[in-house]
N, C-alpha and C positions, 0 to 999 in steps of 0.2 A: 491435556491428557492424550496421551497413543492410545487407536482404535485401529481395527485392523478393515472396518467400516463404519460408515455414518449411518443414524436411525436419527429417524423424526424426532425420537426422545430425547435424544440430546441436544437437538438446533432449540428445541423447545424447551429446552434447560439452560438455554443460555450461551451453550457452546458455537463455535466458530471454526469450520471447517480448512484447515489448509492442510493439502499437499506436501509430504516429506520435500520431494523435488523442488517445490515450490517454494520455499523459504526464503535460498539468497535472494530471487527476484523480489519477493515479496519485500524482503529487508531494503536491497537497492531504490526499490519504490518510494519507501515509507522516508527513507533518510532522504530523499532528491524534494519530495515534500513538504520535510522539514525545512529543508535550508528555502523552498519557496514561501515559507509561512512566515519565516523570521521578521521580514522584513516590507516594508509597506511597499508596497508597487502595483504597477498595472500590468494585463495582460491580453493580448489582442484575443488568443484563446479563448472562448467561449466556456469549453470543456474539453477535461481529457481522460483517456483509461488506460491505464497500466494493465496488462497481463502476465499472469505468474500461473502458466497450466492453465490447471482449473480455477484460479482466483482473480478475480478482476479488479482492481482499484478505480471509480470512477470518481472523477472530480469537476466540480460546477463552479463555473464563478459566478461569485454575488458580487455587481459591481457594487462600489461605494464612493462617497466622496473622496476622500484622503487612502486611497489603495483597496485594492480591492481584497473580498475575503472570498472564502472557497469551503465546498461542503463537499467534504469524502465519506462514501461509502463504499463498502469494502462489500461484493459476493463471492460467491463461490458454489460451486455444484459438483453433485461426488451421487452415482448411483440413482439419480430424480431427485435427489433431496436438495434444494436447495437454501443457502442460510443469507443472512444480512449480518452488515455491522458497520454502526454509523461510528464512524473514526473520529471527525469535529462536531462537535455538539454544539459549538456558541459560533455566535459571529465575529470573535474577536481572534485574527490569526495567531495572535502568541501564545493566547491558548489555547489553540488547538494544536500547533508546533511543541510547548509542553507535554499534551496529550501523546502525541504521534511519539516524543521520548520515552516516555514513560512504557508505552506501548513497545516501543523498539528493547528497553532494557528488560522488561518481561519477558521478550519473544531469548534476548541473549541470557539473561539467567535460566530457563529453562529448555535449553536447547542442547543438554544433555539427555534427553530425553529421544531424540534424535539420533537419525547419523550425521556424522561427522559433515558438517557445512562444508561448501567450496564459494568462497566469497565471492562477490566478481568485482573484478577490475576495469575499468577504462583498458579498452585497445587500443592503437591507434597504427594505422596505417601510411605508410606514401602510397600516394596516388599520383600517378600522370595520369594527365588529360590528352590524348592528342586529338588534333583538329584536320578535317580533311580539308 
């Protein structure tokens, strides 16, 4: 739902504070995620946080035998208010990778509601190196 501000009443109802601006990132996050939850592996990383604005994705890993799993939670702050939202809920990556889809087609079905997204793309540059 568009608010033109956040109230306690609604973090307390449920709702989930993002950022117009904040979207693509948000969406880039959740999709790079995905594709790390797919699939069983390990990761020297400890934990990491995405930023989008105001919205933070932090994520933990739970080491495990056979690959590791990982616990995302999602804040954000808009005016002192601030909200939570736990993204994986089980220890099992693929479904939480599920999750994070399901989540991602939401966020794209109602993103009419919005302006017009600017997706982002991989850049990529030449670079030289010189050496003195």
């Amino acid at each position: 739902r568009y608010t033109i501000s956040v109230t306690v009443e609604q973090i307390v109802s449920g709702y989930f504070a993002v950022g117009i601006n904040d979207f693509d990132t948000l969406v880039a996050s959740l999709n790079y995620l995905s594709s790390v939850l797919q699939g069983r592996s390990r990761s020297k990383m400890q934990s990491w946080e995405f930023r989008a604005g105001n919205t933070t994705l932090k994520t933990s890993k739970i080491p495990r035998a056979y690959g590791d799993a990982y616990d995302v939670v999602a804040s954000s702050t808009f005016n002192e208010v601030k909200s939570l939202f736990r993204i994986t809920t089980e220890k099992n990556n693929k479904r939480n990778s599920n999750r994070i889809e399901e989540l991602m087609k939401y966020i794209e079905r109602n993103r009419t509601v919005f302006k017009s997204a600017y997706e982002i793309t991989p850049k990529f540059y030449e670079v030289v190196v010189v050496k003195e």
